[in-house]
C-alpha positions as CSV (number, residue, x, y, z in Angstrom):
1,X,-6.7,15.8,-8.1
2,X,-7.1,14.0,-4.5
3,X,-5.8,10.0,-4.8
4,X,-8.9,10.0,-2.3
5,X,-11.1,12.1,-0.2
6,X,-13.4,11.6,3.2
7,X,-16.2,13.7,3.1
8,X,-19.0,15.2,5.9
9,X,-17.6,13.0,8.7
10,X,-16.6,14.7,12.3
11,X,-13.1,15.3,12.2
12,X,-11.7,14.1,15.4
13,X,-7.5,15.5,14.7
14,X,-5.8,13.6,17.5
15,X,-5.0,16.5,19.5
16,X,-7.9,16.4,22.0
17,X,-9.3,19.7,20.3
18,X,-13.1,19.4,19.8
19,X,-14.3,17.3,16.6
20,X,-16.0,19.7,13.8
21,X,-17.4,18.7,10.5
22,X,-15.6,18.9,7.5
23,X,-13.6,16.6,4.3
24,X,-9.9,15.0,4.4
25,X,-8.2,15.4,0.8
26,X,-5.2,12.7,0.5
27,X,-2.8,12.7,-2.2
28,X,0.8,10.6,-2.2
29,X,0.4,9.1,1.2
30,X,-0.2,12.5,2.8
31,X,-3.0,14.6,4.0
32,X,-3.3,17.6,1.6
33,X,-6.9,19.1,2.7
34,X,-8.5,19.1,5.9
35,X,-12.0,21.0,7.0
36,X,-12.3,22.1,3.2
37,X,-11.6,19.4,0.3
38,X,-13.1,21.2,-2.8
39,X,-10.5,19.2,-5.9
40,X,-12.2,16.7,-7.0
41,X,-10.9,12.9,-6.0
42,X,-10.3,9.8,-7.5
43,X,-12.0,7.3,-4.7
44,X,-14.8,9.2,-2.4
45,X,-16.0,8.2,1.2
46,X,-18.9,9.0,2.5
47,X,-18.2,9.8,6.2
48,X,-21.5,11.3,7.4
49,X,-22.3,10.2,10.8
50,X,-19.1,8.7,11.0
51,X,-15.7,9.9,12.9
52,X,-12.8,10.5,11.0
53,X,-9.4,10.1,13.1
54,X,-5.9,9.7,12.9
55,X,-5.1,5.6,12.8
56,X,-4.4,4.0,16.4
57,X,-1.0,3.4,17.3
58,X,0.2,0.5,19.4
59,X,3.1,0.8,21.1
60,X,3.4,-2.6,23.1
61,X,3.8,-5.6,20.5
62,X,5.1,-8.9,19.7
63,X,4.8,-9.0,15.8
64,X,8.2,-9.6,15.5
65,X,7.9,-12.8,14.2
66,X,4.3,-13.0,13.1
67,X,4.4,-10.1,10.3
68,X,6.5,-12.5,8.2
69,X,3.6,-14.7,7.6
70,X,0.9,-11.9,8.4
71,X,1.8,-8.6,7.1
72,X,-1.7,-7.4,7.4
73,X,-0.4,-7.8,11.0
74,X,-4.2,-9.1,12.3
75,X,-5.9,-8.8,14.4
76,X,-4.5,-5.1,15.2
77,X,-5.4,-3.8,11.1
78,X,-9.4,-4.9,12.3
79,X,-9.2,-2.5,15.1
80,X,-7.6,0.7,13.0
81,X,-4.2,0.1,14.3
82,X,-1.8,1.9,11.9
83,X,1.6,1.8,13.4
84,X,3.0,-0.6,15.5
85,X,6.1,-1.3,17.5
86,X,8.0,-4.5,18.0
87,X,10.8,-5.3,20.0
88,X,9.4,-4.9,23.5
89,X,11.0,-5.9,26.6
90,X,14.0,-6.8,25.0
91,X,12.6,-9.8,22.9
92,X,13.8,-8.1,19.5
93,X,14.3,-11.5,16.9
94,X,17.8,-9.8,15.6
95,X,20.8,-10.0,15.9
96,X,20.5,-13.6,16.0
97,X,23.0,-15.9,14.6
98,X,21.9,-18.9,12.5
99,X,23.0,-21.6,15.1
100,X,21.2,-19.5,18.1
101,X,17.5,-19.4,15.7
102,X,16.0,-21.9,18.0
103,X,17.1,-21.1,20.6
104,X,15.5,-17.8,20.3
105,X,11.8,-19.7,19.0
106,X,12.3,-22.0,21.9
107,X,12.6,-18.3,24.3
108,X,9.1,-16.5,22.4
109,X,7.4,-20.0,22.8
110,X,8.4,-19.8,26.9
111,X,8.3,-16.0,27.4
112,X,5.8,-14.8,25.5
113,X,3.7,-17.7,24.4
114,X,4.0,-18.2,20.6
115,X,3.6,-21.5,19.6
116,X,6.9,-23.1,18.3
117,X,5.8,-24.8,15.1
118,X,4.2,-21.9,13.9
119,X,7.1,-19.8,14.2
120,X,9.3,-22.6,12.6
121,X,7.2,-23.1,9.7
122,X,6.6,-19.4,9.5
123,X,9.7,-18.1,9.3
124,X,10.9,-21.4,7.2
125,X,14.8,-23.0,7.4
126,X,16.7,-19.5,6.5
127,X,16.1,-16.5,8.1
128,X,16.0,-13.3,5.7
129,X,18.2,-11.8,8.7
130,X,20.6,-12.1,10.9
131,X,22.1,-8.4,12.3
132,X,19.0,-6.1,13.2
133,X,19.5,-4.0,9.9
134,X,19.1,-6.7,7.8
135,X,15.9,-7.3,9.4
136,X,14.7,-3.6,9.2
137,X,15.6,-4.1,5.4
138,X,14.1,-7.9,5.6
139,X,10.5,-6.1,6.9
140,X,10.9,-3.7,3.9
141,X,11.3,-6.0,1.2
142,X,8.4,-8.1,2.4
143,X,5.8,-5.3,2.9
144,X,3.1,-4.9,5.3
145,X,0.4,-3.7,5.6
146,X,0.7,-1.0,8.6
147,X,3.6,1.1,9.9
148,X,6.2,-0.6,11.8
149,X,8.3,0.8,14.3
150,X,11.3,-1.2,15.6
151,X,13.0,-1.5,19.3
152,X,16.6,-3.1,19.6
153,X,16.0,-5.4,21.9
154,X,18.7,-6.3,25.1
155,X,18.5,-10.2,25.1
156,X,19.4,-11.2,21.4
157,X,22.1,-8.7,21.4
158,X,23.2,-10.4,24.8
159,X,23.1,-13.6,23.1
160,X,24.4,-12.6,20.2
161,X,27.4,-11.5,21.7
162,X,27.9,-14.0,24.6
163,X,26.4,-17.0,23.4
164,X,24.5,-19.3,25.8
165,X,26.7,-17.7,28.8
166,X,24.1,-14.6,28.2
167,X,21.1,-16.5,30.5
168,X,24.4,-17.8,32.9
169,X,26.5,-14.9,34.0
170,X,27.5,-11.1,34.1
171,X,28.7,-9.7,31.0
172,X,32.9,-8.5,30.9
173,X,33.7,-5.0,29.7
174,X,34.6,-6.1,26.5
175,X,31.7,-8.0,25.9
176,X,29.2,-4.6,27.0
177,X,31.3,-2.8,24.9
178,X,30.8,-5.2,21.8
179,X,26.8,-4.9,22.8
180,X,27.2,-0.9,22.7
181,X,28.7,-1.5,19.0
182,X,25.3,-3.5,18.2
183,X,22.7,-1.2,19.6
184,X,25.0,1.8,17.7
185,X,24.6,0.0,14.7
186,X,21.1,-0.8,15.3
187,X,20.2,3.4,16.5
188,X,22.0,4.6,12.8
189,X,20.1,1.7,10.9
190,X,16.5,3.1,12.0
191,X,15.9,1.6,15.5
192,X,13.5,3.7,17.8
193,X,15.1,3.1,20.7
194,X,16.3,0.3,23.4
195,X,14.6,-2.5,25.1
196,X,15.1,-4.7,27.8
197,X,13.3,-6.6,30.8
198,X,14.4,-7.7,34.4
199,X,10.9,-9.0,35.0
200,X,11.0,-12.2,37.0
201,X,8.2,-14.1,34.9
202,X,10.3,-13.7,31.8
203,X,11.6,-16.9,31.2
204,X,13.2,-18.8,28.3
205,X,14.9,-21.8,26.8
206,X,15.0,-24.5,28.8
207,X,13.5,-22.6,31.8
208,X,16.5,-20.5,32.4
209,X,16.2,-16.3,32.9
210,X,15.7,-14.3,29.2
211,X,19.4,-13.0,28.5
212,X,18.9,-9.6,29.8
213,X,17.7,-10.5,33.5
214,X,21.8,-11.4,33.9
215,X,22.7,-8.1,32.9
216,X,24.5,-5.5,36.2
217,X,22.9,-2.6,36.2
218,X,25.9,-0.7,34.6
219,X,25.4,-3.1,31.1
220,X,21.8,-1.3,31.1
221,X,23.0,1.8,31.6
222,X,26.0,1.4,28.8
223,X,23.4,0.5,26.7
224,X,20.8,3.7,27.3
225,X,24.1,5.3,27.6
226,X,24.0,4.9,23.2
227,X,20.9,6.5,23.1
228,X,21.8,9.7,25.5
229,X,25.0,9.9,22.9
230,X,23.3,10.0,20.2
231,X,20.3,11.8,21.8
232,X,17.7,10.2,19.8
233,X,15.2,6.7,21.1
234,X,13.5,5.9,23.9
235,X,14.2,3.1,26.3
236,X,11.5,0.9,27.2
237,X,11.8,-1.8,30.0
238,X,9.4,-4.3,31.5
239,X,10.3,-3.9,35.5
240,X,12.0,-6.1,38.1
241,X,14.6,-5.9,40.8
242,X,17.0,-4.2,40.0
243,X,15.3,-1.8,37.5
244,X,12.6,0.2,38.7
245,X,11.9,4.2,40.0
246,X,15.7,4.8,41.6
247,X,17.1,3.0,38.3
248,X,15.0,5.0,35.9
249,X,15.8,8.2,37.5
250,X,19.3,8.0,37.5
251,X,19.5,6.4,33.8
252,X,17.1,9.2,32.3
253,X,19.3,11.8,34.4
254,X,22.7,10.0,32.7
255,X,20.9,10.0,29.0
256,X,18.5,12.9,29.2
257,X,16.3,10.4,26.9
258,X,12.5,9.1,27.7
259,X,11.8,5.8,29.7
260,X,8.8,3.8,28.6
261,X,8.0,1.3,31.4
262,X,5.5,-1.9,31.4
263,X,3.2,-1.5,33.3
264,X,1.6,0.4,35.6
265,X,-1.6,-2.0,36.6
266,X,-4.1,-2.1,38.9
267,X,-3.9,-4.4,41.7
268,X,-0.7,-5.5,41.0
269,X,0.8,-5.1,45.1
270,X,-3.0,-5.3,45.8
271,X,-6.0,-3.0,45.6
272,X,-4.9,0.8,45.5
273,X,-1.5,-0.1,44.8
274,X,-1.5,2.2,41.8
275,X,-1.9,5.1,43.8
276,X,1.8,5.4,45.3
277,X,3.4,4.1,42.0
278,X,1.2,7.1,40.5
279,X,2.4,9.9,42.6
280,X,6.3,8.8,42.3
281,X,6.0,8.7,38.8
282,X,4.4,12.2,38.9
283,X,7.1,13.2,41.3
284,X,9.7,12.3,38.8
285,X,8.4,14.1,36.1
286,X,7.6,17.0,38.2
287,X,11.7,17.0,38.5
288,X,12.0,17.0,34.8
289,X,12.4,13.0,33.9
290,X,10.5,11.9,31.1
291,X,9.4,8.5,32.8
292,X,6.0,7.4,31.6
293,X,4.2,3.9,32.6
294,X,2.2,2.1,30.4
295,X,-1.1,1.3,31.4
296,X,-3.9,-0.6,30.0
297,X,-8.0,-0.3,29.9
298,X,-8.8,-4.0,30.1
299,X,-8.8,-6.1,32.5
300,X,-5.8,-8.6,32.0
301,X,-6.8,-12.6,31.8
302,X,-5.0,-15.3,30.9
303,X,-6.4,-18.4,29.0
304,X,-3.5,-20.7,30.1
305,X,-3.3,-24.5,30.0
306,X,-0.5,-26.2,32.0
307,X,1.3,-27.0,28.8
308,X,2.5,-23.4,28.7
309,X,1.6,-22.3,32.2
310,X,3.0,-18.5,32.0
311,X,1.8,-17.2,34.5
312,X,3.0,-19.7,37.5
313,X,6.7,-20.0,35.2
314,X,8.1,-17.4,38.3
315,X,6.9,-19.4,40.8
316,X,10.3,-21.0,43.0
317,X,8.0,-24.7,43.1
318,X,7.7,-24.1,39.1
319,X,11.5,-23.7,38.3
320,X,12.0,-27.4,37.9
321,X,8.7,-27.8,35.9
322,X,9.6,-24.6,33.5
323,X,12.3,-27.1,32.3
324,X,10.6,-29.8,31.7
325,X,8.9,-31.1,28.5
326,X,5.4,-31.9,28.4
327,X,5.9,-35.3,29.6
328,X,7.7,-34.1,32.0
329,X,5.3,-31.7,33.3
330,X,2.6,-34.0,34.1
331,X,4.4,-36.2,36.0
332,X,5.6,-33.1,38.6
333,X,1.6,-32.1,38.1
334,X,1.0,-35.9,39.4
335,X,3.3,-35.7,42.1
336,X,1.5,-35.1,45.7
337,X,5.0,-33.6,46.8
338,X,5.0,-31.1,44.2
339,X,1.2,-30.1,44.9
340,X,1.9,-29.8,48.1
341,X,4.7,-27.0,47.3
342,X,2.5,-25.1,45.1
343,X,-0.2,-25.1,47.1
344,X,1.9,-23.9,49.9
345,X,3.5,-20.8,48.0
346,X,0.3,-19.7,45.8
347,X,-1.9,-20.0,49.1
348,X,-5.9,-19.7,49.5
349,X,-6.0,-15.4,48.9
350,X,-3.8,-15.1,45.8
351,X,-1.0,-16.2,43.6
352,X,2.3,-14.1,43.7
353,X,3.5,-11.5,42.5
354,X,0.3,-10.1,41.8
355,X,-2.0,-12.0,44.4
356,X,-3.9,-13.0,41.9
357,X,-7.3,-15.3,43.2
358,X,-6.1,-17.8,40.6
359,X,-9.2,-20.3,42.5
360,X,-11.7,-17.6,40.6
361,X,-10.5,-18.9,37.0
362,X,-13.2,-19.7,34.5
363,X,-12.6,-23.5,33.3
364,X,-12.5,-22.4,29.7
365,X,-11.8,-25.4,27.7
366,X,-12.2,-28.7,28.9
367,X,-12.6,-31.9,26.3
368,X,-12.5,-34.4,29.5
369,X,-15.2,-32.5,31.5
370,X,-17.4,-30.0,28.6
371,X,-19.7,-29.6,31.2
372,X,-17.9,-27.8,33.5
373,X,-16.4,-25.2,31.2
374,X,-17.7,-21.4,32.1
375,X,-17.6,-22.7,35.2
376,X,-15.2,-21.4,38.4
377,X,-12.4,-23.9,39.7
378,X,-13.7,-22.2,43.5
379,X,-17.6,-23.4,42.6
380,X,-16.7,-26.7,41.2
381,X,-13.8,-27.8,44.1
382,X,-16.7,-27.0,46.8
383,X,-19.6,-28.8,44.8
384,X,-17.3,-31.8,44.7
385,X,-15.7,-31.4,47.7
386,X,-12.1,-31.3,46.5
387,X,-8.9,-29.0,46.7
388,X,-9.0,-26.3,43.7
389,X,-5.5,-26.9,43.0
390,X,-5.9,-30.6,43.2
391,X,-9.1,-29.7,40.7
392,X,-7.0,-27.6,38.0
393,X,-4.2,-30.5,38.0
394,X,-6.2,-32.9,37.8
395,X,-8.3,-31.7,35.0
396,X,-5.3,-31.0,33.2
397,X,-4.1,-33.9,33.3
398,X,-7.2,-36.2,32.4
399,X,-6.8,-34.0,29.1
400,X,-3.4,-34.5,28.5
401,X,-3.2,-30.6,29.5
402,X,-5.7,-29.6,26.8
403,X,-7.7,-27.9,29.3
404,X,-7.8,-24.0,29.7
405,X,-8.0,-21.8,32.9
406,X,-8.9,-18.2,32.2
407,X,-7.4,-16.4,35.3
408,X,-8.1,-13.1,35.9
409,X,-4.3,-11.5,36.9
410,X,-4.8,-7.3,37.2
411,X,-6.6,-4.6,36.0
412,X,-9.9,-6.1,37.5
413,X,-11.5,-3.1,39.3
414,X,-12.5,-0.7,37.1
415,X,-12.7,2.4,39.4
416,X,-8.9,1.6,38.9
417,X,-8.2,1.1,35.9
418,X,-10.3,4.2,35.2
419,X,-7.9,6.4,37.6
420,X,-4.9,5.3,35.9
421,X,-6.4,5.5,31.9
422,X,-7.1,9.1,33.1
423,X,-4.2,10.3,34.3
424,X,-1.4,12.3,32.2
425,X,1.4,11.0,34.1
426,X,0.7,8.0,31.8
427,X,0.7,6.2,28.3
428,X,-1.7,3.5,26.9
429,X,0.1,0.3,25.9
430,X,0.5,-3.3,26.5
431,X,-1.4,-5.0,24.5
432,X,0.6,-7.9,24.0
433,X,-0.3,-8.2,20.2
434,X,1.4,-10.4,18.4
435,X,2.1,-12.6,22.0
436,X,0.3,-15.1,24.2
437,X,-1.6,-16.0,21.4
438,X,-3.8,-18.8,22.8
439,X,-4.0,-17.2,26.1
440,X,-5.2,-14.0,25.4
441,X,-6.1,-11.0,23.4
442,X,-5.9,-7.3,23.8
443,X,-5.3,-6.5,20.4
444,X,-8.5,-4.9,20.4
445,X,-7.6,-2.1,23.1
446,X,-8.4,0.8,20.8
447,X,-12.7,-0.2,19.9
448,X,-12.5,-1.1,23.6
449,X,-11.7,2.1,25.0
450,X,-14.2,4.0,22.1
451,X,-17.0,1.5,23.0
452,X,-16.7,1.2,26.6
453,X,-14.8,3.8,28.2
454,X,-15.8,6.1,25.9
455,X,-19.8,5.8,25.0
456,X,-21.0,3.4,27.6
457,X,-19.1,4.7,31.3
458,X,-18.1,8.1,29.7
459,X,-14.8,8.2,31.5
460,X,-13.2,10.0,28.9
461,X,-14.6,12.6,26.1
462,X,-13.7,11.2,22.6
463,X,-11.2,13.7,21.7
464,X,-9.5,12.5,24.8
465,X,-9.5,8.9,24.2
466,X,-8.4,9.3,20.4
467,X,-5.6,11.7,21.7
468,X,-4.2,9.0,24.3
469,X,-4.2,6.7,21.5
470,X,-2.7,8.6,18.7
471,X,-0.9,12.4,19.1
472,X,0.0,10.7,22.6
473,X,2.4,7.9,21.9
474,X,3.8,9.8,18.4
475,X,5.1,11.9,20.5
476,X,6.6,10.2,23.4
477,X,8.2,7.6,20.5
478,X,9.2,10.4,18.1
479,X,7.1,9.2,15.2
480,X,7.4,11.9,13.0
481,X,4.4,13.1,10.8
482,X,2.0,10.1,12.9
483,X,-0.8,10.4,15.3
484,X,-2.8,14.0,14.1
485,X,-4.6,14.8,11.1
486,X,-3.2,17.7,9.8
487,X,-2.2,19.5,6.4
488,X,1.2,17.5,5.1
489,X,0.9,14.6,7.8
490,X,0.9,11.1,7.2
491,X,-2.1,9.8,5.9
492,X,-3.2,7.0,8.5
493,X,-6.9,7.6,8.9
494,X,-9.6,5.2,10.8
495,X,-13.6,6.0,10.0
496,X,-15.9,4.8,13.0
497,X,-19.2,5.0,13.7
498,X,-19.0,6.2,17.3
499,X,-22.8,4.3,17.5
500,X,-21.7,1.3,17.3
501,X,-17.8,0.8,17.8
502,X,-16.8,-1.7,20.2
503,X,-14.8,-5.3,20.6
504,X,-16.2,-8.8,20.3
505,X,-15.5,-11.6,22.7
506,X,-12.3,-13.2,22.4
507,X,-12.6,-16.4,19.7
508,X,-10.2,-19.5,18.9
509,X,-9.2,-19.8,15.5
510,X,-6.4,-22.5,13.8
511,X,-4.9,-19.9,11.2
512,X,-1.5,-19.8,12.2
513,X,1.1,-21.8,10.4
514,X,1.3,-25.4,11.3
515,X,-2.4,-25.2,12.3
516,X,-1.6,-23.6,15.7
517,X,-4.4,-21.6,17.2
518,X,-5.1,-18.4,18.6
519,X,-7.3,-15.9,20.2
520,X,-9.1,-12.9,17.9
521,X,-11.3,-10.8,18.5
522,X,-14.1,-8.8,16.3
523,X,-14.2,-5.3,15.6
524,X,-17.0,-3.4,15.0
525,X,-18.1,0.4,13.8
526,X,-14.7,0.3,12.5
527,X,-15.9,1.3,8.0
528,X,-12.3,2.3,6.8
529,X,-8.8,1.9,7.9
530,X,-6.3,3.9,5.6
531,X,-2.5,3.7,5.8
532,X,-0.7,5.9,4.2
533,X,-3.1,6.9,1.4
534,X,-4.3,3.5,1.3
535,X,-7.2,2.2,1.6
536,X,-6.1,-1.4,3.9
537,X,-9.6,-2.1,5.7
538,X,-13.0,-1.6,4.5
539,X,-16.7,-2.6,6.2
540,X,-15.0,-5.4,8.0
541,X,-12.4,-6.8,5.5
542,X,-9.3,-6.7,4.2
543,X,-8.9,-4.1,1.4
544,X,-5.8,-5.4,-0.2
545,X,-5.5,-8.3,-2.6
546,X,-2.4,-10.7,-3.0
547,X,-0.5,-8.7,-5.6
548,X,-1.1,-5.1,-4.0
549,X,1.2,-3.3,-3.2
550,X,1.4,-3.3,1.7
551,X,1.2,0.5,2.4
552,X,3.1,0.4,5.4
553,X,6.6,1.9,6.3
554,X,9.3,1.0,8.8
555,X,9.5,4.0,10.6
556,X,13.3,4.2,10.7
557,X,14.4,6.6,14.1
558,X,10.7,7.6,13.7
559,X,10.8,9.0,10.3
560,X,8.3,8.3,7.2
561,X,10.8,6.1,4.5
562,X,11.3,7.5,2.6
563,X,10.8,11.0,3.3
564,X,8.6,13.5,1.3
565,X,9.6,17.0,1.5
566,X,7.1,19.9,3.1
């Protein structure tokens, strides 16, 4: 007898072959029947006029510290996410010694903006961790609700092993060699693979560089250098001098293991930019690298206030602010000197790196002016005859830097973004979940591409788009048994209605611990998200009560845990 069974919906296997009707049988987390599903089941879902898919997988996260106070891992559960990876660009949350904990908040609140309280009174005084086993085996005992699949990330194994020296110098030999120990340790204990970031907008405590933008080049490639050894993981890296196409080739020529790179968006060196990156990436894999960008299908904006002004922290006039506590800030935000600096390096076409036209932001939030919100800073600074910098600053500042700017970044033409969504030489990633919190959300990637991409501009066919979310990055991440509906596979199933499935508009909420807010966004035509055999979403809610048993596995090196024979 089936535990449960999905009957007359389009099957849709993950492998880009056409859909056909038929039933899914599911019995002990696995997929037992597919096309025909005569036995009889316990729990029945009607699928008619519904699509029947392997569940989403997410390879670009941030969960790291919210699934230990959301192990339904929200918002990416609403959208049929089933497997998830943390540790990206380096910012892994283990090893981390007791006496280095906040230092490490203080870095996720700068780098990737998580609120700090939240992660203090989420995680509580002791941390069920401190080496990155003990948190894959932390993760277990709590449960959640999806898979989870687990990076070993550069900068807290740097500052694990070299203190507060990590964000000062060069590591010595015998510190790199202590750091290969780690990461070995981390690769036999279930890590997927290696992380790190030389991106210069990664910043940290106290303003200084994340740990891992000190590290030579040769620390980097000691470090890959545990996965070629072992020949298992993939190393994924968030770009920046220093590590970029020569770098990549001669580290995936030294380890003969897969590169995973963030990101490959449009407009980033301007428009058309893509295009070269594009064709050297297809160059190298035409010579046999396995060296894959991630791109994204939404256009990337930022809803940031000056409190936590991300996107300006790489700015030379913004080192002195990224240091500075909130009082702090405003009074450099007061000072005509310091405008005057800014003003000169962002200039009127765009900010660096990415030229963005920062003067097009949306004032989203603003309790000292409501009636300007919606509104452009460009519109408003000619209307009133005034500076758009001068403008933003000055807006923050009347509300004690409440106000929100939604600045559009990259990814803003879509004839772009459709060329590199498209493209094989490429993977879909960065959505950020889990990071950024209050300043954006692209959580929702996967009912974005089916509703837009896929019904309303028809740039791919939907076997396409569900392969490029699911067979797609199983494979390039080694996740064994995930991303295809087939006889004996893991049972992570999504049921759409292709009609109607699509994203909301991004919404503030205060659920976070301490009361801190955040962006979500709606799903919709998602019926039933299923993770591992079980039933974790249905019509729009959460399936599971308190006392039920979370569903999902860490994917140790890839593998369902623990493993159920063929």
């Amino acid at each position: 007898m089936y535990d449960l069974k999905i009957t007359g919906g389009t099957i849709v296997d993950g492998t880009g072959k056409p859909g056909y009707r038929g039933d899914v049988g599911i019995a002990t987390g696995r997929i037992v029947a597919l096309g025909q599903a005569d036995v009889t089941a316990h729990q029945t879902i009607d699928a008619a006029g519904r699509v029947v898919c392997p569940g989403f997988i997410d390879i670009h996260t941030h969960y790291d510290f919210q699934l230990f106070w959301d192990p339904m891992l929200s918002i990416s559960s609403w959208h049929g996410v089933t497997t998830v990876v943390i540790g990206n660009c380096g910012f892994g949350i283990a090893p981390t010694r007791p006496e280095h904990r906040d230092l490490m908040t203080a870095t996720m609140e700068n780098v990737e903006g998580m609120d700090v309280r939240a992660l203090r009174e989420g995680m509580g005084e002791e941390w069920p961790f401190e080496t990155f086993p003990e948190l894959l085996e932390a993760i277990e005992q709590l449960g959640v609700a999806v898979n989870v699949g687990v990076l070993i990330g550069h900068s807290p194994v740097r500052l694990y092993v070299m203190g507060t020296d990590s964000v000062e110098r060069a590591a010595t030999a015998e510190e790199v060699g202590r750091m290969e120990a780690i990461v070995s340790e981390g690769l036999d204990a279930g890590a997927i693979g290696f992380a790190t970031s030389k991106t210069g907008m990664h910043v940290g405590f106290q303003g200084r560089p994340v740990p891992s933008r000190l590290a030579e080049l040769d620390e980097i490639r000691a470090l890959a250098g545990v996965l070629g050894r072992a020949d298992r993981g993939i190393m994924m890296a968030a770009i920046g001098r220093g590590l970029f196409f020569k770098e990549f080739a001669m580290i995936a020529e030294e380890t003969g293991r897969p590169i995973c790179w963030a990101a490959l968006l449009a407009g980033m060196k301007g428009p058309g930019s893509h295009r070269s990156m594009l064709e050297r990436t297809k160059a190298q894999q035409a010579e046999g690298l396995a060296i894959y960008p991630q791109v994204m299908g939404r256009p990337i904006k930022f809803d940031m206030n000056m409190a936590e002004p991300f996107l300006m922290e790489s700015l030379e006039s913004f080192k002195a602010v990224a240091a500075a506590d909130r009082e702090g800030k405003k009074l450099f935000y007061a000072d005509p000197a310091f405008r005057a600096e800014l003003n000169a390096e962002i200039g009127p076409h765009g900010m660096p790196p990415y030229g963005t036209p920062w003067q097009d932001s949306a004032i989203s939030y603003c309790p000292s002016a409501a009636a300007l919100e919606g509104r452009t800073l460009r519109d408003v600074a000619r209307e009133q005859s005034r500076d758009p910098l001068d403008l933003m600053l000055d807006l923050a500042l009347e509300s004690d830097l409440k106000a929100r700017f939604r600045l559009p970044v990259v990814n803003t033409d879509e004839n772009e973004v459709r060329e590199l969504i498209t493209d094989p030489a490429t993977v879909l990633g960065l959505s950020d979940a889990g990071a950024h919190a209050s300043q954006l959300c692209d959580a929702c990637f996967a009912t974005d591409m089916l509703g837009r991409w896929v019904r309303e501009k028809r740039a791919l066919t939907l076997e396409d788009a569900v392969r490029i979310m699911t067979s797609r990055p199983a494979d390039l991440y080694g996740l064994v048994d995930r991303g295809r509906l087939a006889e004996g596979a893991c049972a992570d199933v999504v049921v759409f209605d292709p009609a109607t499935v699509a994203c909301g508009e991004p919404r503030r909420v205060t659920d976070f611990p301490a009361g801190a807010e955040r962006l979500v966004v709606d799903a919709y035509g998602i019926d039933t998200v299923i993770c591992n055999g079980a039933i974790i979403r249905r019509d729009g809610e959460d399936a599971l009560g308190t006392g039920d048993a979370r569903p999902g596995q860490v994917l140790r090196s890839g593998h369902p845990n623990p493993p159920v024979p063929r």
